[in-house]
Phi, psi and omega in degrees: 000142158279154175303132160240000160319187193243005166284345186228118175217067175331308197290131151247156210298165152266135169299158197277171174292310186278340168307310191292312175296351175280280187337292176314326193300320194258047163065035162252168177300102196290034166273199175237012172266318181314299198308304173277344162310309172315315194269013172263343173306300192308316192276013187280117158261357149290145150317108152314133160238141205251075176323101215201066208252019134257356183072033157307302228270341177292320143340257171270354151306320158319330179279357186229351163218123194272318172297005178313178164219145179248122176221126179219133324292214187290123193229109167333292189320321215261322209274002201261324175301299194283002162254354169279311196290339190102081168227172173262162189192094190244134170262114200277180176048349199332141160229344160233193192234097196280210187254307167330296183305298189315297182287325158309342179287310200323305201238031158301326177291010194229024154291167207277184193286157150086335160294149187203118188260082165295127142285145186229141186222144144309315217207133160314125157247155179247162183176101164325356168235029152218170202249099193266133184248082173320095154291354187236023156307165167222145219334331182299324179289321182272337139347278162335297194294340183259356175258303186305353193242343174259016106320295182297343157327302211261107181259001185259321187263026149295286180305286184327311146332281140341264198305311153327306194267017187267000000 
């Protein structure tokens, strides 16, 4: 069952007008599946992995911390600098989920202040310690996440939904 306190909250806001315009200035895609997409990244307290085989969501994140450090492929030397430095630090391409990979999720909290671990995929991958964010769904899918998300809003017209379709 899911938590209904109020402590446990998946859904993240819709941006704001000027959020969203910022987003577009660093190239994201001015749809409304980018958007929501955009805001679960932000609100993932998980690491994201950014389902992303046109390179939109890469795109801008590069475009909004210019300092990013980027690796493709996987280079010990480069993921242990941006975790001693504090850095963002995305990994382009996964295509599984290596023991490298594993153990940086493992021991990300124990990084300098200010790191932050993006992963970029062709193809959904799942793995209980990211958070997989589609960016290359299409309106029908974000629909969906948008019929799915005023539901758990909305619990009486969940339970309806529920009695209908039993």
């Amino acid at each position: 069952a899911l938590p209904t306190d109020d402590s446990w909250e998946w859904i993240p806001r819709t941006p704001n007008s000027e959020e969203r315009q910022v987003w577009e200035t660093n190239s994201l895609p001015s749809d409304i599946h980018s958007f929501q997409s955009a805001s679960f990244m932000m609100a993932s307290k998980l690491p994201p992995l950014l389902v992303d085989p046109h390179g939109c969501a890469l795109l801008w994140v590069q475009n909004t911390h210019h300092d990013a450090i980027i690796c493709k492929p996987i280079n010990v030397d480069t993921i242990n600098e941006a975790v001693r430095s504090g850095s963002v630090l995305i990994i382009e391409g996964v295509e599984e989920f290596t023991s490298q990979i594993l153990s940086l999720l493992r021991d990300s909290e124990t990084a300098a202040k200010g790191f932050k671990l993006l992963l970029t995929s062709l193809t959904p991958l799942y793995h209980p310690l990211v958070n997989t964010i589609d960016f290359s769904a299409h309106e029908g899918l974000g629909s969906c996440l948008t019929f799915g998300t005023t539901l758990l809003r909305d619990p009486q017209l969940a339970a309806d939904l529920v009695q209908t379709l039993a």
